[in-house]
N, C-alpha and C positions, 0 to 999 in steps of 0.2 A: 519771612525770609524770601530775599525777592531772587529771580536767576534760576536758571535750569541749571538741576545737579542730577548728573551722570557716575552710575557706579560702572567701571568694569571691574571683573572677578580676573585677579592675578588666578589663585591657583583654591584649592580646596581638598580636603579630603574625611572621607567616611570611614571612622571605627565603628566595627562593632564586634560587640563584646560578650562572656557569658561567663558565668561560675561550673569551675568542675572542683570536683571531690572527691577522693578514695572513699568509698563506702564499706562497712564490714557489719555481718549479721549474723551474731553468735546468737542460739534460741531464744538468750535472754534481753535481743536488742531488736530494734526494728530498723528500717532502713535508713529511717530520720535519725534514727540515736548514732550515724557517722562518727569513728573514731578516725577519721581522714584527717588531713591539713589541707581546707581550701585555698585556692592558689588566688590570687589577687586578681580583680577583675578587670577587663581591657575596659571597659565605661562604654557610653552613647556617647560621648561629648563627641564635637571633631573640630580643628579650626579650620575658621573661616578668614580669606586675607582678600581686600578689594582693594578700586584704586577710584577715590572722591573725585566730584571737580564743579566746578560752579558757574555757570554760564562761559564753559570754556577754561575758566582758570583752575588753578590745581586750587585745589582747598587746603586747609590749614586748622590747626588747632582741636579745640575740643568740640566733639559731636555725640547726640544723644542719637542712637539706632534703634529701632522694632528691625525684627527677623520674623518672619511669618513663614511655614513649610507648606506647600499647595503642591497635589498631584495633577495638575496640569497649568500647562503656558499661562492660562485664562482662565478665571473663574476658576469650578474643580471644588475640592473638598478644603478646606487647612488640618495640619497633618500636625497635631500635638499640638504646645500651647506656644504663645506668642513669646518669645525671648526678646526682654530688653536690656540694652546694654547703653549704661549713660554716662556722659564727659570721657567719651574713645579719644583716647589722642591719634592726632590724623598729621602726619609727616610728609611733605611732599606730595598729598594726595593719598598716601598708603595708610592703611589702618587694618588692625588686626583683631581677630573676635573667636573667642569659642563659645561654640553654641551647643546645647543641648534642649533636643526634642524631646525627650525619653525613648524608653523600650518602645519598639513594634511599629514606629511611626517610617522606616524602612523593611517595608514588604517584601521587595520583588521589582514593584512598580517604580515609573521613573517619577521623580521629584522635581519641584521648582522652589526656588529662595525670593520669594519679596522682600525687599528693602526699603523700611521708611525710615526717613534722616529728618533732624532740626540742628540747630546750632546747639552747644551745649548750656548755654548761658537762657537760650529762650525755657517758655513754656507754653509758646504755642503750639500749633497742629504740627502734625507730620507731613510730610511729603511722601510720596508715593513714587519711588524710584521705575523707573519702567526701561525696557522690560523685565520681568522676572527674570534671573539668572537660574540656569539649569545644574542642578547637582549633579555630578559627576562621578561615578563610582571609583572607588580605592583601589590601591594597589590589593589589598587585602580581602576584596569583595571580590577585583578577575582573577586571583588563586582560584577559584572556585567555578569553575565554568562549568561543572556538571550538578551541579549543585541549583534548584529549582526552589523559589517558595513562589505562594499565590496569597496576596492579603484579603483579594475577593473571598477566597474558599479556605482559608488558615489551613495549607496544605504546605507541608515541605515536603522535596519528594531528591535524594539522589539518584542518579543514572534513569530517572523518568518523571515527565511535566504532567503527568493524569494521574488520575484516582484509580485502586482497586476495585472499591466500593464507595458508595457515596460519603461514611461516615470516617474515610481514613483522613488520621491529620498528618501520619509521616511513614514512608516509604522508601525502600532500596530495589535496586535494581540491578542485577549485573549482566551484562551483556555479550555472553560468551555461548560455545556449542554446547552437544549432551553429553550428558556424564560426567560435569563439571560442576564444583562448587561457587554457589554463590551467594553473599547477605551480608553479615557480619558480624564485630567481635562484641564482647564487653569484656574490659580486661583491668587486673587492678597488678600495681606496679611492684607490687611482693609476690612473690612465687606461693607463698603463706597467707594469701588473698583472699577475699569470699566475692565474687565478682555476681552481681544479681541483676535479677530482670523485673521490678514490681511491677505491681496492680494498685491504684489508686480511685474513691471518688469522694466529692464534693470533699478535697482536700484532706482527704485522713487516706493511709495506708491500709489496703486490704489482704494483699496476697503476692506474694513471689515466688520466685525461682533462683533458687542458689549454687554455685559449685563452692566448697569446701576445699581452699588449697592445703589443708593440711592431711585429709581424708584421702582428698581424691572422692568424693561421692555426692553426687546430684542431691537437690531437694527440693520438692515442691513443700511449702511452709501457708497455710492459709488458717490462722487461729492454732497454729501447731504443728508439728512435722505431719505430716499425711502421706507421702511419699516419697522412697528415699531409693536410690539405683547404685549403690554400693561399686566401686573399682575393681570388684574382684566380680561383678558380673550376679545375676539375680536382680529380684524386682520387692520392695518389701512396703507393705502398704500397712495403715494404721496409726499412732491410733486411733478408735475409733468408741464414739459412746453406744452405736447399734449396730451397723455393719461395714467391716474396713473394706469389704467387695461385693459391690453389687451387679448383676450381668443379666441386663434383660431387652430385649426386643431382638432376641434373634433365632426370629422365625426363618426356618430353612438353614439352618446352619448351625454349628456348636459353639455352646456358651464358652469352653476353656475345651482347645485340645492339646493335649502333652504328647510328645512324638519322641524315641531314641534315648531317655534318661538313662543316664548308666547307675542312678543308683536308686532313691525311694522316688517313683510319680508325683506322691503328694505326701507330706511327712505333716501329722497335725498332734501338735502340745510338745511342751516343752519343759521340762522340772525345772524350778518345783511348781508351776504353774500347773494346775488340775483345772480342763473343763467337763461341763456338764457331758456334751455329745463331741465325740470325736466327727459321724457325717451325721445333721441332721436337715431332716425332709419333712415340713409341715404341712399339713392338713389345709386344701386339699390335695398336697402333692403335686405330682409332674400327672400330664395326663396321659402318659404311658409307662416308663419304668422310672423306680427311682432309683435303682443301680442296675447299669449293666456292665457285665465284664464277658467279655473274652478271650482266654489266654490259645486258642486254639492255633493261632497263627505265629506264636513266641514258644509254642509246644512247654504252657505251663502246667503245674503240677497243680494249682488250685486258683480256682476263681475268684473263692472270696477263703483268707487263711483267719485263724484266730486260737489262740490257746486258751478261751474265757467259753461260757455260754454264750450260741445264740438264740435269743426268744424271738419267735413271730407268732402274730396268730393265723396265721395260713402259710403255708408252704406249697410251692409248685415248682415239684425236681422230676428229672429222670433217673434219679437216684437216691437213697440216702445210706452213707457211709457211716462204720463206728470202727476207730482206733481201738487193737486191741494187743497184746502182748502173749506172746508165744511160750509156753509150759511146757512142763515134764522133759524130755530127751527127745522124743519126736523132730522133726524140722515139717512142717506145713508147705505144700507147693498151691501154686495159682489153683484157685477151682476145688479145694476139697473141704468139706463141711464139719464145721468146726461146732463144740459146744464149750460152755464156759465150764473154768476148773478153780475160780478161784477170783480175786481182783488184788491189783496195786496201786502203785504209784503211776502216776499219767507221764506225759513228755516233760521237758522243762520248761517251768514258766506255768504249767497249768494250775488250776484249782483243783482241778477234779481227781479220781481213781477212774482207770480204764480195767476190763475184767482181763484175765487172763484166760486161755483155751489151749485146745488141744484138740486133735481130729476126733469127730462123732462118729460111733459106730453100734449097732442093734446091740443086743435085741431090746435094751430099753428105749435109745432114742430121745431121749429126758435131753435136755439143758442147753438145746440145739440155738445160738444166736449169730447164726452169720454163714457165709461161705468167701473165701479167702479173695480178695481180688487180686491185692498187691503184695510185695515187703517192703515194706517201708522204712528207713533209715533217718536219723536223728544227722544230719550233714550241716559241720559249718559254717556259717554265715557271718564273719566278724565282721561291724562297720559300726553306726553311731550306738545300737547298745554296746558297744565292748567287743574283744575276744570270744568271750565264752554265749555270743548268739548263735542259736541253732534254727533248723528250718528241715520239718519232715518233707522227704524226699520219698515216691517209689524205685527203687533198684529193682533189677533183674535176678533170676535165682530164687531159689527154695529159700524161706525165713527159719532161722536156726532158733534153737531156743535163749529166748532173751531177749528177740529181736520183735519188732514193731511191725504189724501186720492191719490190713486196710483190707473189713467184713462189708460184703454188700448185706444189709440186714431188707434195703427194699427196690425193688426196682431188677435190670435185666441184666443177667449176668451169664459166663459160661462155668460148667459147674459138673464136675467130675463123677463119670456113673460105673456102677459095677462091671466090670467086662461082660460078666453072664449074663447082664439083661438086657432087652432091645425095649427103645421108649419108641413113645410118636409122641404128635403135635398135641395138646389140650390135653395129657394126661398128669394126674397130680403125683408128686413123687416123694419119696419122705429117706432116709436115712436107711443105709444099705447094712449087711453083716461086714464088709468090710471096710476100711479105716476109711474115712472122708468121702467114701460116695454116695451117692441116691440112687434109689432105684423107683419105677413108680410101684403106687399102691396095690395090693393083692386083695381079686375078687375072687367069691365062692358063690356059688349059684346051691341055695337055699328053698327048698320047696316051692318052686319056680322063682323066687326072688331073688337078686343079683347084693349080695351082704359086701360090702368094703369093707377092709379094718380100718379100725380106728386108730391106729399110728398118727403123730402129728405130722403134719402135713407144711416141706418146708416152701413149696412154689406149684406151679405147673410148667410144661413144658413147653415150648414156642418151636420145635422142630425134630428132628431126626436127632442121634447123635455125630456128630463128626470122628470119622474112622479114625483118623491119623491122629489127632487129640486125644481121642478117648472122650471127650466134652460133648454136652449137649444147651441150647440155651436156654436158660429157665427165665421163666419172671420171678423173683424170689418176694415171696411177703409172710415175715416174719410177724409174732405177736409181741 
C-alpha cells in the first residue's frame, strides 16, 4: 500500500460497566445463593468513529484495522489485547468501530489508541498510523469527579486519592465538621430486605454481616448465627460449641460491668433447658475473689440470696445467719435469745425445714440456737417467675408469732441483758432467768479456787452495756 494514510479521530467514547444485584441471606443461603434479579450489564465495549485519508485523499472502501490500547503517547505498556476489525467500510473517509479491551484495561490513567490500516482486499503488513490518538474520557466517567482509582496500587478511593493502610483496595471519605455522619449505605430495594456486608477469600464466602428487614435485628453470621442485636435492644451471643463469651486481657480494668438494671443483672438458664453450673469458676480461679458483691451502697438486704444449700469448703464471714420461725404466742424483739421449740416448713421455693423458737430463759438454758437479729418478711417480687415470686425481706418491729425471724448463731451481735445485771468487756455470758436475756456467768470462790458454773455458754462480751437499749455487744458462738 503505497501513500501516507492519516486517521483523525471525529469523536469517541468510554463505557463502563458493572453487574449489580439484590442479595438475600436467609440461614439457610449464602450470599452467592442471590434470589435477586440482576440488571443487565453496561459492557467494556465503546465506539470508536475516525476519519481515513491517503496521501491527502479521502479514502474509500473496504479496510482491514488493528487497534492497540497503550498508556502512553510513546512506547508505554499495551493495555488489553489487540482488536481487529476487517473489511470496515470506509465512506467519505468515515468509518466506524466498536472496540473492546476488556475489564480493568481503564484504571485511572490516561490512554492512547494506535491505529494500523491495510486495504481490505490485501494481506499484507500493516501500517502504523501515527500519532497515537488520545482517549478521551466519557460523559459517564466526568459524572464522577470525586470519584479516584489508581491501577498502579488497585486502589479505588471516593472523596480521597490515598490509602489508610497500605493494604486498602477501597475507601470513603466524607468531608464534613464534628459530630457529623459520615461513609455509607448498603441498601436492598424491599423494605423486606436482608442488606449484607461479606467477608471473602481465595473466592469462596466466609462471613458477614446482615440486617433482617423483616425482624429489624442485626447479625453477624460466620459458620452460623454467632451474634444477633435484636430491635428491641440487648446483645445475644451463641451458639456456640465451647464458649459464646470470652473476655480476657483486661488487666486494670473489668471484664463485664452492669450499671442501673431495673431488673435481673444477670439472669442464667432458661426451661426447659437445665445447666450444669449456673456461675462457674475453674481451678485455678481468679487470683483474688471469685465473687464479690456489694449491696452496701443500694442498701441490699443480701449479698449473695438462695433458697437451696450452699456447700463450701471453707467460709470466711463476719457473720453466719439461720432462718428461723416464730412459736407459741410470744412476739420476739431485736437482741433476745431464742432456743428452739420445734421445726417446719422453710420459705417458699426451699427444700429444706427451718426450726421454730421461742425466747430462752433459765434455769435450764437447754436448746439455746440463735439470738434474734431481724423480722423478716416473705415480700412480693412478681416478674419472670410469675405472680406468686417472693423475696425475704428484714422489716422493722417485733416478729409476731408465725413470722420469719433472722438468728445470729455466729459472729457479733447486740443482744438483750437482764436489767439486774451489769456485764464488762471479755466476760462469758449465758441465758438469764428472764425471758430472752443473758447475763454473764456466776463465780463462787471454792477453797481458795475461783469454780464457774457450767451453764452453756452462748458468747462473750465485747463491751459495757448500752443504757438506752438495755443491749450489750456480744460475739455470739454457738455449737
Amino acid at each position: 500500500m503505497n501513500g501516507k494514510r492519516t486517521v483523525i479521530a471525529l469523536a469517541n467514547a468510554l463505557l463502563l460497566g458493572g453487574a449489580f444485584a439484590t442479595p438475600a441471606l436467609p440461614q439457610s443461603m449464602t450470599p452467592g445463593d442471590s434470589g435477586g434479579v440482576v440488571e443487565a450489564l453496561v459492557g467494556t465495549g465503546f465506539t470508536y468513529q475516525g476519519f481515513l485519508t491517503q496521501s491527502g485523499v479521502v479514502a474509500t472502501g473496504a479496510w482491514d484495522f488493528e487497534f492497540l490500547l497503550f498508556d502512553a503517547a510513546a512506547g508505554g505498556a499495551q493495555q488489553g489485547p489487540t482488536v481487529t476489525v476487517g473489511d470496515l467500510a470506509t465512506t467519505a473517509g468515515v468509518f466506524t468501530a466498536t472496540l473492546d479491551f476488556g475489564a480493568g484495561v481503564f484504571g485511572g490513567g490516561a490512554r492512547w489508541l494506535e491505529i494500523r490500516v491495510r486495504p481490505g482486499a490485501s494481506i499484507g503488513a500493516y501500517s502504523t498510523l501515527a500519532p497515537r490518538q488520545s482517549v478521551a474520557p466519557a460523559p459517564m466517567a466526568l459524572s464522577m469527579p470525586n470519584l479516584y482509582t489508581s491501577e498502579a496500587t488497585s486502589f479505588v478511593g471516593v472523596g480521597r486519592d490515598f490509602r489508610i493502610s497500605g493494604n486498602e483496595v477501597f475507601g470513603v471519605r466524607y468531608i464534613g465538621g464534628a459530630d457529623q455522619y459520615g461513609g455509607m449505605y448498603v441498601e436492598t430495594s424491599d423494605a423486606a430486605g436482608w442488606p449484607f456486608y461479606g467477608f471473602a477469600t481465595n473466592g469462596s464466602f466466609r462471613a458477614w454481616t446482615y440486617y433482617n428487614g423483616t425482624t429489624s435485628d442485626w447479625h453477624l453470621y460466620n459458620a452460623g448465627l454467632r451474634l444477633t442485636v435484636p430491635n428491641e435492644g440487648g446483645l445475644r451471643i451463641g451458639p456456640s460449641a465451647d464458649y459464646s463469651l470470652v473476655i480476657e486481657n483486661t488487666t486494670g480494668s473489668d471484664g463485664i460491668r452492669i450499671l442501673d438494671t431495673g431488673d435481673d443483672s444477670i439472669q442464667i438458664g432458661s426451661p426447659p433447658d437445665v445447666g450444669n453450673y449456673g456461675v462457674y469458676i475453674p481451678s485455678p480461679g481468679v487470683s483474688t475473689y471469685g465473687l464479690w458483691s456489694n449491696t452496701a451502697n443500694a442498701s441490699g438486704e443480701w449479698a449473695l440470696y438462695s433458697v437451696d444449700n450452699i456447700q463450701a469448703g471453707n467460709v470466711f464471714a463476719a457473720g453466719e445467719t439461720q432462718i428461723a420461725r416464730v412459736a407459741g404466742d410470744r412476739p420476739l424483739l431485736g437482741g433476745e435469745v431464742v432456743a428452739a421449740t420445734g421445726f417446719g416448713a422453710g420459705v417458699v421455693g426451699a427444700h429444706d425445714f427451718i426450726p421454730q423458737v421461742g425466747a430462752a430463759a433459765g434455769p435450764d438454758r437447754l436448746g439455746v440456737i440463735g439470738v434474734v437479729r431481724t423480722r423478716m418478711a416473705l415480700v412480693p417480687r412478681p416478674g419472670k417467675e410469675g405472680e406468686d415470686a417472693f423475696a425475704l425481706e428484714s422489716l422493722p418491729g417485733p416478729a409476731e408469732p408465725g413470722d420469719f425471724v433472722a438468728l445470729t448463731v455466729r459472729g457479733v451481735t447486740w443482744v438483750r441483758i437482764d436489767r439486774a445485771e451489769s456485764v464488762e468487756a471479755g466476760q462469758r455470758l449465758t441465758v438469764a432467768e428472764d425471758e430472752g436475756t443473758v447475763r454473764p456467768l456466776r463465780t463462787r470462790s471454792l477453797e481458795g479456787m475461783e469454780v464457774t458454773e457450767g451453764t452453756p455458754v452462748i458468747g462473750v462480751a465485747l463491751g459495757p452495756v448500752d443504757d438506752e437499749s438495755g443491749l450489750v455487744p456480744v460475739y455470739v458462738k454457738l455449737p
